[in-house]
N, C-alpha and C positions, 0 to 999 in steps of 0.2 A: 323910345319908339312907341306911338299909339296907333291901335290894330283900327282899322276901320271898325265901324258897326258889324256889318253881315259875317266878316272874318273871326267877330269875336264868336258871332252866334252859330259860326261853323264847326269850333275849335268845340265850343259847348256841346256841340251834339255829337261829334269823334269821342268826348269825354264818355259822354255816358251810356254811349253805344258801343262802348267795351268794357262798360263795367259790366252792363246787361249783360254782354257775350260774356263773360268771365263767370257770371255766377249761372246761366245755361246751362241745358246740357242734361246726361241722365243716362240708362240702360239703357241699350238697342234694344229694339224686337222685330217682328215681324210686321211686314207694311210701317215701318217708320223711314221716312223718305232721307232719313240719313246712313239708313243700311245700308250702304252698296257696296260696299265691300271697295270704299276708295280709300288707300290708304293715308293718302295726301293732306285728305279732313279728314282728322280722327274726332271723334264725338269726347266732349268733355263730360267722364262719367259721375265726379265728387268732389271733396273738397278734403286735403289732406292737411293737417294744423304742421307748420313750421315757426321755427321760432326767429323771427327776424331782428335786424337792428335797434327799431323803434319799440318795443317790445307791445304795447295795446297802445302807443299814440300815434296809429296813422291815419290821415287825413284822408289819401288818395290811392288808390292801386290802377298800375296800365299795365297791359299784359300785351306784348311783342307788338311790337309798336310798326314793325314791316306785313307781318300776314297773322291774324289772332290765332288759327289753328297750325301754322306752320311751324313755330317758334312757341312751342307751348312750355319751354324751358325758363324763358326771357322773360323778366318781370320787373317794373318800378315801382316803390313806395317813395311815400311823400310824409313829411311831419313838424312837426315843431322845429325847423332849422335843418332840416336834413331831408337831402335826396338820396336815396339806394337803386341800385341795380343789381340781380344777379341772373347769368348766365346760365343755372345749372337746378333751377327748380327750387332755390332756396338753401340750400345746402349752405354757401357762401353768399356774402352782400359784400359790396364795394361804395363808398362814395364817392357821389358826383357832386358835392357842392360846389369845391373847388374857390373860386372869386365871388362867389353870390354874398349880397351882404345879411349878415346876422340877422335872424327874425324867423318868422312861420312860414313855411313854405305850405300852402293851403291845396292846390291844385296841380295837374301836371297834363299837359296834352302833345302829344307826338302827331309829328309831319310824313316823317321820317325815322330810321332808323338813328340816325343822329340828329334832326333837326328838333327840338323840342322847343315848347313854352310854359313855363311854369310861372303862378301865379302866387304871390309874397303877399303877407297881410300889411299895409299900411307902406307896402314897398315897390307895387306897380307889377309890371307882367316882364318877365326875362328872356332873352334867345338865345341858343346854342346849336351852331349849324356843324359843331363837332364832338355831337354826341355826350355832350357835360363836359368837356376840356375846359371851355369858358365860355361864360355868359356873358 
């Protein structure tokens, strides 16, 4: 399947427009226009080290792929052959590779909470409209 042009360049800029929001963030104070005491968005205060599957070979991180402040649980890595997900802040990973064929997984970019595309070195771009069951 080849993505149109502007499609590829939209997918690029969801990419790295939650990486940006991922690494955000900081103490509240006074007059910071995300104080309001909305529960809903909760402000991203740090960054807490978990030890994940890939252990330092990740390529890509997407953090809740439906609302970035909603889901601040829900997390993807990407890396040398492997896709991870975990539900629970890192505690546990799961994988999604599932059918994808052997090689680098470089990139990953969500639609949706199940729709994704990830992009393979020397292997082209992949889709999954059920959430990594199959590509």
């Amino acid at each position: 399947m080849v993505l149109p042009f502007w499609l590829k360049h939209l997918l690029l800029f969801f990419v790295i427009s939650s990486l940006v929001l991922l690494g955000c963030g900081g103490e509240k104070s006074s007059g910071d226009p995300a104080d309001d005491d909305d529960d809903d968005n909760p402000v991203v205060t740090g960054w807490t080290a978990t030890d994940g599957p890939l252990g330092g070979n990740i390529n890509q991180i997407l953090v809740s792929p439906d609302n970035f402040f909603r889901e601040i649980n829900r997390a993807y890595i990407v890396g040398p052959g492997s896709i991870f997900y975990t539900t629970n802040a890192g505690t546990t990973w799961s994988s999604k590779k599932n059918n994808l064929p052997s090689g680098e997984i470089q990139s990953i970019s969500a639609v949706t909470a199940n729709i994704f595309f990830i992009g393979m070195k020397d292997k082209g771009i992949y889709l999954t409209r059920n959430g990594g069951a199959t590509w």
